[in-house]
BAFI-3210 file (N, C-alpha, C; in Angstrom, 3 decimals, decimal comma, padded with zeros to 6 digits):
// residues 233
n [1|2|3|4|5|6|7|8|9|10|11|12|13|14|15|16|17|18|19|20|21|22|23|24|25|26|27|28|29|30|31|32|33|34|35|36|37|38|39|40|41|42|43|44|45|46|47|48|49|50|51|52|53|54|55|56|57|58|59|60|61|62|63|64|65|66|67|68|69|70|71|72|73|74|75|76|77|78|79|80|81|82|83|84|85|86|87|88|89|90|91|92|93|94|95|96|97|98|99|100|101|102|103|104|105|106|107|108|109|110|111|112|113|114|115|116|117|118|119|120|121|122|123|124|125|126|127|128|129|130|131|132|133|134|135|136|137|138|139|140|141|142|143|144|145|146|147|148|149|150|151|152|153|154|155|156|157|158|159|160|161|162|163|164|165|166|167|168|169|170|171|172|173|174|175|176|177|178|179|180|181|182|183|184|185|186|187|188|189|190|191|192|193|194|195|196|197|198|199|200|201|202|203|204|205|206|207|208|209|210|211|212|213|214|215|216|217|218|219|220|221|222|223|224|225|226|227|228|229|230|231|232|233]
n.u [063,511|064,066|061,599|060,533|060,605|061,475|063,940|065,177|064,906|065,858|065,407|063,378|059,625|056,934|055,500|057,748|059,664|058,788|058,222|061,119|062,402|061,337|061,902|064,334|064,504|063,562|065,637|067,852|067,050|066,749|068,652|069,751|068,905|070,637|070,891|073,271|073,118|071,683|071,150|073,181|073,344|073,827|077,316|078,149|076,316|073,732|074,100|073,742|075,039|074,658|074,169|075,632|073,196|071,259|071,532|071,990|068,859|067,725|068,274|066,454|064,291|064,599|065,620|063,072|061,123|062,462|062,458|059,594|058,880|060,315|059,071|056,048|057,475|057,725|055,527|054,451|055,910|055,629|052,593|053,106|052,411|049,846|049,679|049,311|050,289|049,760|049,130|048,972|045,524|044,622|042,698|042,600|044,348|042,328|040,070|041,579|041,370|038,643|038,956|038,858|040,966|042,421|040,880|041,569|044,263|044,789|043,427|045,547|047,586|046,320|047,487|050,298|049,896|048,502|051,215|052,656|050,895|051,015|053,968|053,674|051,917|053,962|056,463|055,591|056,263|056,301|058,629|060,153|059,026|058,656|061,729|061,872|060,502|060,978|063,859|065,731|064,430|064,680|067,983|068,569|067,439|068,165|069,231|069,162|067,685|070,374|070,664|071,911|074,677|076,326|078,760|081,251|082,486|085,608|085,616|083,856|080,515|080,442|079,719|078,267|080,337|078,798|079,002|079,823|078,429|078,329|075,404|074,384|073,604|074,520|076,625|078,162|081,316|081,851|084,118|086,048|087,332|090,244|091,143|093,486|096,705|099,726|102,968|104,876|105,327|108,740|110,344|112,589|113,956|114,472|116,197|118,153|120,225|121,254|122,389|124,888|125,907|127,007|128,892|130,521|131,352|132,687|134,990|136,364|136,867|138,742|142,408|144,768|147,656|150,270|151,024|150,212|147,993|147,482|145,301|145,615|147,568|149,625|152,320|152,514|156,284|156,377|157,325|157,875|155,578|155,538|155,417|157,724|160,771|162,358|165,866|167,820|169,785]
n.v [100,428|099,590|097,982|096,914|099,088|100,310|101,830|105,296|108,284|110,937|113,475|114,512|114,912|112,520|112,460|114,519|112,859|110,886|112,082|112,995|110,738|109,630|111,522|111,450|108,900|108,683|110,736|108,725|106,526|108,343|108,909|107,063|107,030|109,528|113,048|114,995|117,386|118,619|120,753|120,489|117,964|114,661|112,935|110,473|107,734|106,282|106,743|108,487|111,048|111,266|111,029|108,796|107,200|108,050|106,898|104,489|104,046|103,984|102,338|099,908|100,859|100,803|098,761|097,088|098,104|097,452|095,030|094,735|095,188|093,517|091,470|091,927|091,973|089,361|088,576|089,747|088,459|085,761|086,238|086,799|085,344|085,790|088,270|090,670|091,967|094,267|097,790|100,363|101,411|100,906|099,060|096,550|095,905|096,520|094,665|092,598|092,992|092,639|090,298|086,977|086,191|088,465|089,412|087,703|088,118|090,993|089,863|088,753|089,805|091,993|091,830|092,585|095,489|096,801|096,423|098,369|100,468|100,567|101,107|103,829|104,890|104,850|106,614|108,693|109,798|109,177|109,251|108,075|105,381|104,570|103,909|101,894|100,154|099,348|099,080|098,975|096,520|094,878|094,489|093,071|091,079|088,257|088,215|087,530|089,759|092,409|094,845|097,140|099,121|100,542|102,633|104,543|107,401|109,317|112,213|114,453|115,832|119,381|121,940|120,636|118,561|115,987|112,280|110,981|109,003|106,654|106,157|103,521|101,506|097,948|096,072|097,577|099,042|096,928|095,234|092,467|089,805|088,262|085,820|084,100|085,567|083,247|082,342|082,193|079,068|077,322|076,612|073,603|073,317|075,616|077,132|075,546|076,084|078,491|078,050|076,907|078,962|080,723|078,824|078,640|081,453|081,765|080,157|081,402|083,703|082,912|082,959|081,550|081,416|080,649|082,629|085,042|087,169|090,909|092,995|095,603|095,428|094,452|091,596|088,608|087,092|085,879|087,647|091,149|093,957|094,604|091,997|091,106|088,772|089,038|088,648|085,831|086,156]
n.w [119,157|115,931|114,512|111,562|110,298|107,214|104,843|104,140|105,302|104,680|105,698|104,540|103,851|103,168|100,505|099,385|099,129|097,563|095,245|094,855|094,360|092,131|090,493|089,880|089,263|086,568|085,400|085,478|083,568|081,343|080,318|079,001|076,102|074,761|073,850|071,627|070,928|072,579|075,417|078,307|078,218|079,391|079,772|079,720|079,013|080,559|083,629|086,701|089,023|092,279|096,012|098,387|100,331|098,854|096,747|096,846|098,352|095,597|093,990|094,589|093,647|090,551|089,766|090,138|088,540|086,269|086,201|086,056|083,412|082,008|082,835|081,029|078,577|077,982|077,878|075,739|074,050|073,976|072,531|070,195|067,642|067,333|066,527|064,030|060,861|059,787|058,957|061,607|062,675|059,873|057,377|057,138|059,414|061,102|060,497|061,217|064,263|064,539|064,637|065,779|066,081|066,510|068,915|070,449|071,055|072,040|074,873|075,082|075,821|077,447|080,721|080,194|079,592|081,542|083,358|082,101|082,353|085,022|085,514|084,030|086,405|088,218|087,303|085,621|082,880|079,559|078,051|079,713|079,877|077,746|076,870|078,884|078,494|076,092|075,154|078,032|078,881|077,212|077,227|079,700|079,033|079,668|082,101|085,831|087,847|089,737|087,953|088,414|089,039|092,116|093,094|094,442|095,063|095,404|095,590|097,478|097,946|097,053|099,577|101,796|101,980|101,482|100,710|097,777|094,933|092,366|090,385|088,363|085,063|084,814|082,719|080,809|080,494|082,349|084,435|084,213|086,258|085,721|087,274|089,444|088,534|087,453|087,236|083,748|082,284|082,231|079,870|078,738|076,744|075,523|077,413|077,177|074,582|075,487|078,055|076,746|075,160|077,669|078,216|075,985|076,309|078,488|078,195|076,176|077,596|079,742|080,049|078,178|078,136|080,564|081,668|084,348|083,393|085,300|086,394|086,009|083,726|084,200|084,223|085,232|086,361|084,106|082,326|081,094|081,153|078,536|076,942|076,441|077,267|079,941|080,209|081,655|084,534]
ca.u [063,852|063,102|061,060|059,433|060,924|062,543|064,442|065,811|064,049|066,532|065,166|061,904|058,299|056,625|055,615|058,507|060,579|058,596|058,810|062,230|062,974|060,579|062,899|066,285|064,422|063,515|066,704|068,646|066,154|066,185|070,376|070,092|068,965|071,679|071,088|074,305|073,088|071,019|072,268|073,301|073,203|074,867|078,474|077,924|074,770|072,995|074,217|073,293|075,718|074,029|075,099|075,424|072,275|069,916|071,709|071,275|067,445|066,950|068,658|065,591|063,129|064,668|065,670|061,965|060,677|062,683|061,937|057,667|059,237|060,983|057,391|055,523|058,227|057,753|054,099|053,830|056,559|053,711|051,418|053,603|052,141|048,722|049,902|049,356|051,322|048,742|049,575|047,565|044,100|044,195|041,424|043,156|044,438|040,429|039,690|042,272|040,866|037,635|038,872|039,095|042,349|042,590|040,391|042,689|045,515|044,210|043,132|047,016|048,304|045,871|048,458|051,355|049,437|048,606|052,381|052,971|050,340|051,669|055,129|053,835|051,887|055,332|057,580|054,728|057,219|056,191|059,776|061,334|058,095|059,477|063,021|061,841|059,697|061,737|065,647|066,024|064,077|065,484|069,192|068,199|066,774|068,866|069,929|068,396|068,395|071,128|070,725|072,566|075,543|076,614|080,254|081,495|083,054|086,532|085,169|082,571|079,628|080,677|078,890|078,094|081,163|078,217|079,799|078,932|078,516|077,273|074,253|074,616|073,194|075,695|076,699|078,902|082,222|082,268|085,324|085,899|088,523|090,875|091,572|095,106|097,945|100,566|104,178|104,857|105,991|110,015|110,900|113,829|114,363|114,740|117,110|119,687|121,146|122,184|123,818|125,511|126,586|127,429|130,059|131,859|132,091|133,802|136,477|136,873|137,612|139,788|143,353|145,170|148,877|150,852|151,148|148,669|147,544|146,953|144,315|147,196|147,729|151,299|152,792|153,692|157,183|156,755|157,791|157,075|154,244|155,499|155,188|159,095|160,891|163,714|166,896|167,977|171,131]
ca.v [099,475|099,884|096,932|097,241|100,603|099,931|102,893|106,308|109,535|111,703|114,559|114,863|113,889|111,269|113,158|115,012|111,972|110,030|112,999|113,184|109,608|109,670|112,570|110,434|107,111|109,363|111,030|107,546|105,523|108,964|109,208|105,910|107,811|111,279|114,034|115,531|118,594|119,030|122,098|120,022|116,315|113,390|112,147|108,993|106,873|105,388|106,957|109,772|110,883|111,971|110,599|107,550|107,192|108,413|105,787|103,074|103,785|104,364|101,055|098,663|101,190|100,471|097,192|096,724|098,340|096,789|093,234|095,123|095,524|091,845|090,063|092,388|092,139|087,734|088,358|089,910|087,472|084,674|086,555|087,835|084,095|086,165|089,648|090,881|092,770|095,502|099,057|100,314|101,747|100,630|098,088|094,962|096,318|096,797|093,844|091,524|093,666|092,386|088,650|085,999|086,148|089,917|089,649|086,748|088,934|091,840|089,432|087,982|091,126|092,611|092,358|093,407|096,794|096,981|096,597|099,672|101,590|100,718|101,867|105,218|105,601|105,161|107,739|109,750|110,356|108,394|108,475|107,114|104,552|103,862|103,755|100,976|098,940|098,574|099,126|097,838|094,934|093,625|094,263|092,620|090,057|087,069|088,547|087,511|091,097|093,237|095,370|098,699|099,172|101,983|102,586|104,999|108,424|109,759|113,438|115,090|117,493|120,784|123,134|120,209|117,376|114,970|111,545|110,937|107,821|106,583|104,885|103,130|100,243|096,994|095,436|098,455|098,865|095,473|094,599|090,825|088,855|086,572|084,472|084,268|085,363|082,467|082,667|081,404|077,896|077,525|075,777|073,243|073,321|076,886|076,885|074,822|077,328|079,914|077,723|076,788|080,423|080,907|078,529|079,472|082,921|081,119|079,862|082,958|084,764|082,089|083,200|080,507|080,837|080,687|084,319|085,493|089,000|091,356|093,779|096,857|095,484|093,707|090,293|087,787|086,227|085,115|088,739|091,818|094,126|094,797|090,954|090,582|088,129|088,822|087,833|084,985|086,676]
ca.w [118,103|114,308|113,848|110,480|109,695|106,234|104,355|105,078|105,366|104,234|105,824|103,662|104,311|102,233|099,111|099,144|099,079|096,692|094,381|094,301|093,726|090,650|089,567|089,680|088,298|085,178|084,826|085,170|082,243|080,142|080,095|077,718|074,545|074,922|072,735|072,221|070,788|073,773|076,432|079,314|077,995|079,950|078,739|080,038|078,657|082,279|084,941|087,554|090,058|094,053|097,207|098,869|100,558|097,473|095,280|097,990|098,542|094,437|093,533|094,301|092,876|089,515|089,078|090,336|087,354|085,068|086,189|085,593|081,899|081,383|082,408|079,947|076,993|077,987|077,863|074,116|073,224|073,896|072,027|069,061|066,738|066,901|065,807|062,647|059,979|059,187|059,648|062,604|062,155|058,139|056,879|056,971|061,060|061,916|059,850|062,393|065,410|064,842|064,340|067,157|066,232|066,989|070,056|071,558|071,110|073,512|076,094|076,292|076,028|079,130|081,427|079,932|079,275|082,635|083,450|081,570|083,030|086,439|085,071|084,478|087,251|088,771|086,491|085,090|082,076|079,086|077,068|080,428|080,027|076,180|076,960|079,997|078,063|074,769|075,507|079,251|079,177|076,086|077,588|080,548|079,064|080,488|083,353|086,811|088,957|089,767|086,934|088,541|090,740|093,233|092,866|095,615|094,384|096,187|095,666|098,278|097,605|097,623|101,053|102,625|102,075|101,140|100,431|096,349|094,351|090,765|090,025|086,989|084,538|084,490|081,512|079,906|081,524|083,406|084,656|084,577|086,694|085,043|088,163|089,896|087,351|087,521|086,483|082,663|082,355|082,272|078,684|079,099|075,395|075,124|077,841|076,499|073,980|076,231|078,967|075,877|075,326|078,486|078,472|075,090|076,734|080,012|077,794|075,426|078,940|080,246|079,213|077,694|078,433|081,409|082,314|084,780|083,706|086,651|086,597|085,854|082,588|083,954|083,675|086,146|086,412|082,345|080,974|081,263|080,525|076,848|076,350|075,805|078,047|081,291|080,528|082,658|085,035]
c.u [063,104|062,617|060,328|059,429|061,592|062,572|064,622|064,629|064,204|065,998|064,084|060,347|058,155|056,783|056,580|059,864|059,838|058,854|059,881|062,907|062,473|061,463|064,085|065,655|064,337|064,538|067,373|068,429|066,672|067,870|070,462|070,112|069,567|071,439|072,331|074,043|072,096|071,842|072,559|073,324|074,515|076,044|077,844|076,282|074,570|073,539|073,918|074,637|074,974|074,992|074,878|074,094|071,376|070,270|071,720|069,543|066,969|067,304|067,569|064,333|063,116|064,627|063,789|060,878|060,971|062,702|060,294|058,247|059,484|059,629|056,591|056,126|057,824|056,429|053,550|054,754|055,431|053,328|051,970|053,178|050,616|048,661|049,703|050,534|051,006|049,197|048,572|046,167|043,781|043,313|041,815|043,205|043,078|040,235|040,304|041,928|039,843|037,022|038,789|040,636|042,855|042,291|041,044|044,092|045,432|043,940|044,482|047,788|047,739|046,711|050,123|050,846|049,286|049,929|053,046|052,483|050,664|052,968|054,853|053,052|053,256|056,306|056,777|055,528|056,707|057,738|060,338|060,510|058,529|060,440|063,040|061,602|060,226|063,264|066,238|065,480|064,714|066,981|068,978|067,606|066,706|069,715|068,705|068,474|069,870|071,292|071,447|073,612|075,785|077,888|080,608|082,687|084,260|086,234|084,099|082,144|080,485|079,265|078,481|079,514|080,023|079,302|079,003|079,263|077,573|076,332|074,151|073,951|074,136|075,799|077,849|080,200|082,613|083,656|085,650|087,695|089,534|091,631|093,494|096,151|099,262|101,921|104,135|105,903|107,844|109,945|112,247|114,940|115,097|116,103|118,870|120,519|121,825|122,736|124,935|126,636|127,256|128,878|131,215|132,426|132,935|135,238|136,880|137,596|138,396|141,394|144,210|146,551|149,207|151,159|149,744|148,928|146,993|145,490|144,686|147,230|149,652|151,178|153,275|154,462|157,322|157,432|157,025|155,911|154,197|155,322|156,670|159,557|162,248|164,705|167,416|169,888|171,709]
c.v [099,828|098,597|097,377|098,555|100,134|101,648|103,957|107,444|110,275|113,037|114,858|114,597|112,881|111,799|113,648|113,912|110,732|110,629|112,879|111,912|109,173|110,289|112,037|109,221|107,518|109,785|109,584|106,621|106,793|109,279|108,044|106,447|109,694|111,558|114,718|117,323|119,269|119,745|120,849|118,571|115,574|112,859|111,251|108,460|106,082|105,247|108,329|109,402|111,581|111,255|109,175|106,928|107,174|107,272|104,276|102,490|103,819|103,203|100,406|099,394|100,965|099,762|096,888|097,265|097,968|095,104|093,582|094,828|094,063|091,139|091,137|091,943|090,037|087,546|088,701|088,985|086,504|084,896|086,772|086,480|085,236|087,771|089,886|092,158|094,107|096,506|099,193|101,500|101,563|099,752|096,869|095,151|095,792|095,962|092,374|092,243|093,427|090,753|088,285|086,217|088,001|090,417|088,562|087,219|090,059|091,022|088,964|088,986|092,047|092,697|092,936|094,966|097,237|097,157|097,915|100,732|102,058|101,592|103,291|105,964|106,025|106,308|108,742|110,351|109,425|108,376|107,436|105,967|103,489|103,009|102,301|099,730|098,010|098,394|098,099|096,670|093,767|093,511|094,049|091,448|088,618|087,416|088,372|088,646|091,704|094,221|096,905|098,117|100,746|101,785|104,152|106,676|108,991|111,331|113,508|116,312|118,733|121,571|122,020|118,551|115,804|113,419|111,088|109,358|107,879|105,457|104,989|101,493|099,600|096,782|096,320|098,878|098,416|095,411|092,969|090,518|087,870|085,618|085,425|084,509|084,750|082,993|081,477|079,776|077,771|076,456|075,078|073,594|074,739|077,341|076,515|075,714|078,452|079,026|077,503|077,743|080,807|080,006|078,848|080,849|082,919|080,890|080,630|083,736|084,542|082,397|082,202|080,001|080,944|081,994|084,523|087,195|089,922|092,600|095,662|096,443|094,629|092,080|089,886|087,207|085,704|085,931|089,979|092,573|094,697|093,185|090,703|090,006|088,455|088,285|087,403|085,836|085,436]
c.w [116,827|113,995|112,843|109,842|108,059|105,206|105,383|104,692|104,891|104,317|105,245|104,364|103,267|100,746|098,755|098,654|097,713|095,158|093,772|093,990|092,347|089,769|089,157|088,909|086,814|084,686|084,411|084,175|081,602|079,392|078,966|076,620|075,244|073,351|072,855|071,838|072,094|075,131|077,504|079,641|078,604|078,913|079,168|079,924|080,357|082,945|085,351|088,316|091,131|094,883|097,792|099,436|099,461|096,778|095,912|097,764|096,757|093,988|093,525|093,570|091,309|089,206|089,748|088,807|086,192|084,799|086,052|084,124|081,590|081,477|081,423|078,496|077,166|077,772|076,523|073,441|072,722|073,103|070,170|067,732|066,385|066,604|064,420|062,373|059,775|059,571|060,137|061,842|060,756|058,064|057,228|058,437|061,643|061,611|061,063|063,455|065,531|064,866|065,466|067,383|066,892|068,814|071,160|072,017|072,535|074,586|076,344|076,921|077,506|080,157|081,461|079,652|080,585|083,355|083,191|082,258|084,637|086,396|085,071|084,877|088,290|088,342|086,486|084,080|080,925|077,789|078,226|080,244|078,906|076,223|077,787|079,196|076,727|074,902|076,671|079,249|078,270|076,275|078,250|080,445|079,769|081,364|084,400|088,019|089,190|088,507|086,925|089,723|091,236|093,368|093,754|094,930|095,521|096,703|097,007|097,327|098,193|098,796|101,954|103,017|101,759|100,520|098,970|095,934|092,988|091,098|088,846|086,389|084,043|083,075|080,496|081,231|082,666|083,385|085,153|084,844|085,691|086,085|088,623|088,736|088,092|086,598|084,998|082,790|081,374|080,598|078,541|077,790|074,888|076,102|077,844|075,804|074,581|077,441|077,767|075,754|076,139|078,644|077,371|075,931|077,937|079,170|077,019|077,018|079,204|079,628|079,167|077,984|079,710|082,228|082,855|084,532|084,509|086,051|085,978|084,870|082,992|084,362|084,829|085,934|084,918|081,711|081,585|081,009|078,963|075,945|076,022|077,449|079,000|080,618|081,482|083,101|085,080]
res [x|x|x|x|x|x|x|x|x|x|x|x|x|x|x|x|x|x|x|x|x|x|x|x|x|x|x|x|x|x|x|x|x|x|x|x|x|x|x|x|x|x|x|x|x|x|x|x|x|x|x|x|x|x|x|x|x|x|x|x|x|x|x|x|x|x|x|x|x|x|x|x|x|x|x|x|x|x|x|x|x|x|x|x|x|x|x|x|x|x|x|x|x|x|x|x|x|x|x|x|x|x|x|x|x|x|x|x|x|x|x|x|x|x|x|x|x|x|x|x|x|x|x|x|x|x|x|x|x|x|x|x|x|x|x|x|x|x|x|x|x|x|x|x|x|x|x|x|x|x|x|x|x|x|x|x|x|x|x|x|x|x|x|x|x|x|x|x|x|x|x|x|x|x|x|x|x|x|x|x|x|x|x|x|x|x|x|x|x|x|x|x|x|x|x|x|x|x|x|x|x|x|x|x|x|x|x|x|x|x|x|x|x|x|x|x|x|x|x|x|x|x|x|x|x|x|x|x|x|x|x|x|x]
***
């Protein structure tokens, strides 16, 4: 029994596996800002494609980092009444760095810095650290988790048939429901005019005199088919 086993192995040891999920969490944050002049740059802004498995086990390592980012960015919010304006290290800067007001600031801020530093002991990348702390958290802001999905690819890896899938950040090519589509409501009003129609064109058809016209173009018993009439023997 796997009691207490949680995740897959995927064939690796530990390091080897923590490694390479570091490597995909960095690619997947660093796809947000695309260079396009860059050799080999992502079409698509925030997503990786691997395989089912990898994008399974890499899913909670992210959204876990980017709910580290949302309480940091809520924690200098707090603080942002005792910030100053100053450009950094200038006179006036050092001058509020050595206020109460300066030194109350750093103590709110202490754990949102810490947050960060956790962040990249996690990546060890400091743009994907950037990209985390200023971009995702603030598009994420009012969202409670799920911040990626895994969408299932028809293709296989080539040499091994691997089964592939995207891992991607929600919010950009959502597809939203619009409920059951119902048939449009019948208008009685609108209606009316064409039974209307319909019956002038009944009595336009209807032929008027006494001669039934066959189908042949001839005349019953009234005359024949030039329209002139039998003389009576």
């Amino acid at each position: 029994m796997r009691h207490r086993v949680a995740g897959r192995k995927l064939n690796r040891n530990a390091s080897h596996r923590k490694a390479m999920f570091r490597n995909m969490a960095c690619s997947l944050i660093r796809t947000m800002r695309i260079d396009e002049e860059e050799e080999g740059a992502p079409r698509v802004a925030g997503r990786i494609v691997t395989t089912v498995p990898k994008a399974k086990e890499l899913r909670p390592i992210i959204e876990k980092l980017i709910s580290l980012a949302k309480r940091a960015r809520r924690i200098h919010e707090s603080a942002e009444g005792l910030r100053t304006d100053a450009e950094r290290n200038s006179d006036a800067w050092n001058q509020w760095r050595q206020s109460e007001q300066g030194r109350e600031w750093v103590q709110n801020t202490a754990p949102a810095l810490a947050m960060r530093r956790r962040a990249f002991a996690e990546l060890r990348d400091a743009l994907a650290v950037d990209i985390l702390f200023d971009e995702l958290a603030e598009r994420f802001a009012d969202r409670d988790g799920g911040y990626t999905r895994v969408v299932r690819l028809a293709s296989v890896r080539l040499g091994d048939a691997g089964e592939q899938a995207i891992i991607e950040f929600v919010g950009d090519r959502d597809r939203v429901s619009s409920g059951r589509r119902s048939a449009p409501a019948v208008d009685v009003a609108e209606e009316q005019p064409v039974a209307e129609e319909e019956e002038v064109a009944d009595e336009v058809a209807t032929p008027t005199d006494a001669a039934d016209v066959t189908a042949e173009g001839e005349v019953s018993e009234g005359g024949d088919a030039d329209g002139e009439e039998k003389p009576e023997e």
